[in-house]
C-alpha positions in Angstrom: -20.2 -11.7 -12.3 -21.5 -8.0 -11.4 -19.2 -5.0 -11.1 -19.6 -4.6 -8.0 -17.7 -8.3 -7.1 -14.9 -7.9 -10.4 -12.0 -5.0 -10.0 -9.0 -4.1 -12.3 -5.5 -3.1 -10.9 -4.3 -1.2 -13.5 -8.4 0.9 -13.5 -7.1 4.2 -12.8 -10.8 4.9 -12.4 -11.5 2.1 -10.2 -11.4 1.7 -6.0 -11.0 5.0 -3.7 -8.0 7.4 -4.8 -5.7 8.7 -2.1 -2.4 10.9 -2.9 -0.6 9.1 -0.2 2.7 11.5 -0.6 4.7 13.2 -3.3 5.1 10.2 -5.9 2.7 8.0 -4.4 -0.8 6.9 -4.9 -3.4 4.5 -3.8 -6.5 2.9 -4.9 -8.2 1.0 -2.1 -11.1 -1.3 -2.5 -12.6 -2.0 1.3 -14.7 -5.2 2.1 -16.1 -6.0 5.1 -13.2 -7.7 6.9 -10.6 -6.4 4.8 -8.8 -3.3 2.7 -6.9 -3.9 -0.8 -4.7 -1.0 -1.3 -3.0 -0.9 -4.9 0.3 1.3 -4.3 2.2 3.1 -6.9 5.8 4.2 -5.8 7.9 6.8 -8.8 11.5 6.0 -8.9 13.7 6.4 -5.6 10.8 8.2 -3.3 10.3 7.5 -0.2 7.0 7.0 2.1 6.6 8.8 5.4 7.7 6.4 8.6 4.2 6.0 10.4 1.8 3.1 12.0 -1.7 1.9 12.3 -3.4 -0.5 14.2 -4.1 -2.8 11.3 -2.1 -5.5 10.4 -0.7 -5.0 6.7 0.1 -7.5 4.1 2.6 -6.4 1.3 3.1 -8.1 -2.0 6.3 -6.6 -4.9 4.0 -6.5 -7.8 6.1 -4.6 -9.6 9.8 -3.1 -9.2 11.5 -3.1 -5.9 12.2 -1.4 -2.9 14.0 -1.4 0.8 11.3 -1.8 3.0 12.0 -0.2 6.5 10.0 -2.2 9.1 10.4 -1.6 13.2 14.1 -1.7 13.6 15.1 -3.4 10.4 15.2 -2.9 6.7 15.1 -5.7 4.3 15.9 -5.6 0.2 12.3 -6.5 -1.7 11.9 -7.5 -5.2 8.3 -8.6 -7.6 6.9 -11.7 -6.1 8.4 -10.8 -2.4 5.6 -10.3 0.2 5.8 -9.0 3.9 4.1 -9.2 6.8 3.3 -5.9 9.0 1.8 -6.4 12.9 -0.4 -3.9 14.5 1.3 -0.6 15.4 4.9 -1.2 13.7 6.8 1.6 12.5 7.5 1.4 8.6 7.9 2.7 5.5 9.2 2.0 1.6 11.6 3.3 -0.5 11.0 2.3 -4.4 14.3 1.5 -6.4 15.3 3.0 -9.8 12.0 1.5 -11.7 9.7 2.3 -8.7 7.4 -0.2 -7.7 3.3 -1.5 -7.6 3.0 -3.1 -4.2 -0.6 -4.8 -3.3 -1.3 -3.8 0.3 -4.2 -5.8 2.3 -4.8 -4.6 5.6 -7.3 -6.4 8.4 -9.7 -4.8 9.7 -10.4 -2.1 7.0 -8.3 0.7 7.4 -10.7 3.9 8.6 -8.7 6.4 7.7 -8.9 5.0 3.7 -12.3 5.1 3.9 -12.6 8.2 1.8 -10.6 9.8 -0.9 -7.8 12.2 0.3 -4.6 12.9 1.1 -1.4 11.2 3.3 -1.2 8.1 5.0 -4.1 8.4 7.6 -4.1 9.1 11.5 
């Protein structure tokens, strides 16, 4: 299978890096019809509340975390995975161990395109 088909999660030199916030970091791998984000969270920090027009699939990999979604929040532990529809507020908070979340987003997020900083416009 060629490289270009076969990625690593844990590759810290794999994917496209973003420094999403203080304490957390991204590698995203874009296809054509959709975005994997691998999300690293440190212990008890919290993501900034924002929304895209991409829908956004979460998956616990690793640790846990109260996930803030629209008007609710919801408890999330390793092997949980979430649903986020098109232009719904949200944001994480990582419990004492932090947490790995895989992301997947459809279309391809724009915005993660490119190596940088924050969670995009």
């Amino acid at each position: 299978m060629s490289d270009q088909f076969l990625f690593n999660m844990d590759d810290p030199d794999a994917g496209i890096f973003r420094q999403l916030a203080e304490g957390i970091t991204t590698h995203i791998f874009p296809g054509e019809q959709a975005m994997i984000s691998i999300v690293r969270i440190e212990p008890n920090t919290e993501g900034v509340l924002h929304h895209h027009e991409e829908e956004q699939w979460g998956f616990m990999v690793e640790g846990s975390a109260t996930r803030y979604q629209g008007d609710e929040q919801f408890e999330v532990k390793a092997g949980n995975f979430w649903r986020t529809p098109s232009n719904v507020p949200h944001t994480i908070r990582a419990g004492a161990q932090g947490a790995v979340v895989f992301d997947v987003f459809a279309p391809p997020r724009e915005a993660y395109l490119n190596p940088g900083s924050g969670f995009g416009s």
